[in-house]
C-alpha positions as CSV (number, residue, x, y, z in Angstrom):
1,X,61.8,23.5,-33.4
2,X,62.8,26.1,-36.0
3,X,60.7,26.0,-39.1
4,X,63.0,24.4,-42.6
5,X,63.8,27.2,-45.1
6,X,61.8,27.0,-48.1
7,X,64.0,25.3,-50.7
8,X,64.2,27.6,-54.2
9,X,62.3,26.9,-56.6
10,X,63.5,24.0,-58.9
11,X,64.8,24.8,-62.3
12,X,63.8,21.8,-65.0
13,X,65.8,22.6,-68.0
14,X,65.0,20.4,-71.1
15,X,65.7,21.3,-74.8
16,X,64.4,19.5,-77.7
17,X,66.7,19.4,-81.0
18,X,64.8,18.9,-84.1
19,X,67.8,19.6,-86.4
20,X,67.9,16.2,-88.3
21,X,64.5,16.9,-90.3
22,X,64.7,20.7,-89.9
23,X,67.9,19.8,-92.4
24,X,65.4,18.1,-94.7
25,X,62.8,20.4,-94.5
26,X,59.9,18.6,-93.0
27,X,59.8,20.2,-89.6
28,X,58.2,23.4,-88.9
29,X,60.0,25.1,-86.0
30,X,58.0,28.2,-85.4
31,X,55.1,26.2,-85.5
32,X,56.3,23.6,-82.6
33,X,57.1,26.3,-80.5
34,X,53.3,28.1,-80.7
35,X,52.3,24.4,-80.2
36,X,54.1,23.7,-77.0
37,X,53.4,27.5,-76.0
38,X,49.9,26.8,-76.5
39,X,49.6,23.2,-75.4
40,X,51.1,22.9,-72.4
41,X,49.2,23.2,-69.0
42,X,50.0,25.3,-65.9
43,X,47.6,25.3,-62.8
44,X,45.1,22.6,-65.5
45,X,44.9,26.0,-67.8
46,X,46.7,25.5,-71.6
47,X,48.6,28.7,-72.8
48,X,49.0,30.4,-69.9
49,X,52.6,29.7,-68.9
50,X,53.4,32.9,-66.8
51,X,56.5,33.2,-65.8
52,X,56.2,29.7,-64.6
53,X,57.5,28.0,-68.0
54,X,59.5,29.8,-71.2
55,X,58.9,27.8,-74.5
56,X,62.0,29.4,-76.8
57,X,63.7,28.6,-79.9
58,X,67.3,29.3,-81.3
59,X,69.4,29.6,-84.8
60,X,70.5,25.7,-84.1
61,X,67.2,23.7,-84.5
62,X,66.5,23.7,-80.8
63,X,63.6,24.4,-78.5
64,X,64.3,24.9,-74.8
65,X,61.7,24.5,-72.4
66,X,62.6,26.1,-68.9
67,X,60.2,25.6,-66.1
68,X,60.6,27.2,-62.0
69,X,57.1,24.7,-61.3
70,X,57.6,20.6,-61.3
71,X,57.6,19.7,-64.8
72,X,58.0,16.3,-66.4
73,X,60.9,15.5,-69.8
74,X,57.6,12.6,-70.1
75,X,55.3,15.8,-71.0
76,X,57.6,17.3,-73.4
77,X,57.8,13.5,-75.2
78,X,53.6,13.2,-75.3
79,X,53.2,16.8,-76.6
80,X,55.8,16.4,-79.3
81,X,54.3,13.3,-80.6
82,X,51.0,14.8,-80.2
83,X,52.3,17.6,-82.6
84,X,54.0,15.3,-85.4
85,X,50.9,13.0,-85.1
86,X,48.8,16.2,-85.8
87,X,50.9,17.5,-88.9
88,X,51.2,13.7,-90.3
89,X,55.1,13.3,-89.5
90,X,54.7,10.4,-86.7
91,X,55.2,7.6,-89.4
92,X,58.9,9.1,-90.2
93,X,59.8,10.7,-87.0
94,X,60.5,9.5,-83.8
95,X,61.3,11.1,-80.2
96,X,64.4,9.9,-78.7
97,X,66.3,10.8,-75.2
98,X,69.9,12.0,-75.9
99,X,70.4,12.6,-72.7
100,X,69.1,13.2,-69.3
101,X,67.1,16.5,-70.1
102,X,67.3,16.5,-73.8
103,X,65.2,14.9,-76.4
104,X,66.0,14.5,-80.4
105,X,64.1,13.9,-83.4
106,X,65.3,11.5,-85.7
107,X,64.2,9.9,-88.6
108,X,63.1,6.2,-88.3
109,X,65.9,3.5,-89.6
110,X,64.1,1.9,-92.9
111,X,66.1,-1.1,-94.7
């Protein structure tokens, strides 16, 4: 039996659009993006992303997070919350799916 060729290496694609309380100025972008750089973990070792994972941020309020290793959209949602829980903004912001890789910030709904 021939041996199965070695699938390439999947691609996780997730972005993570803080634009809503960029717009009101609560939300540090730079700093979320040395966060996540420094946060998360590749091989059990923080900050050392390789060429394995790209943390990078655009004009629009967005942070992409592009991985060639198995990554999970459930890490991107713990770290983020980790970071608004550290800079005091986790009683007015909340982490919500828009979509099946993409994750946005939003205020909560107070009546």
């Amino acid at each position: 039996k021939a041996p199965a060729s070695k699938a390439p290496a999947a691609r996780h694609k997730f972005v993570i659009d803080y634009s809503r309380p960029a717009s009101h100025n609560v939300f540090d972008g730079a700093a979320f993006e040395k966060f996540l750089h420094d946060r998360i973990k590749v091989d059990d070792k923080a900050g050392q992303l390789g060429d394995k994972v790209k943390v990078t941020r655009d004009n629009q309020n967005k942070i992409t997070v592009t991985a060639s290793i198995p990554f999970s959209k459930r890490y991107l949602k713990y770290l983020t919350k980790k970071f608004l829980k550290k800079n005091s903004l986790r009683d007015y912001l909340r982490v919500v799916a828009s979509g099946k890789d993409a994750y946005q910030l939003s205020f909560y709904n107070i009546e």
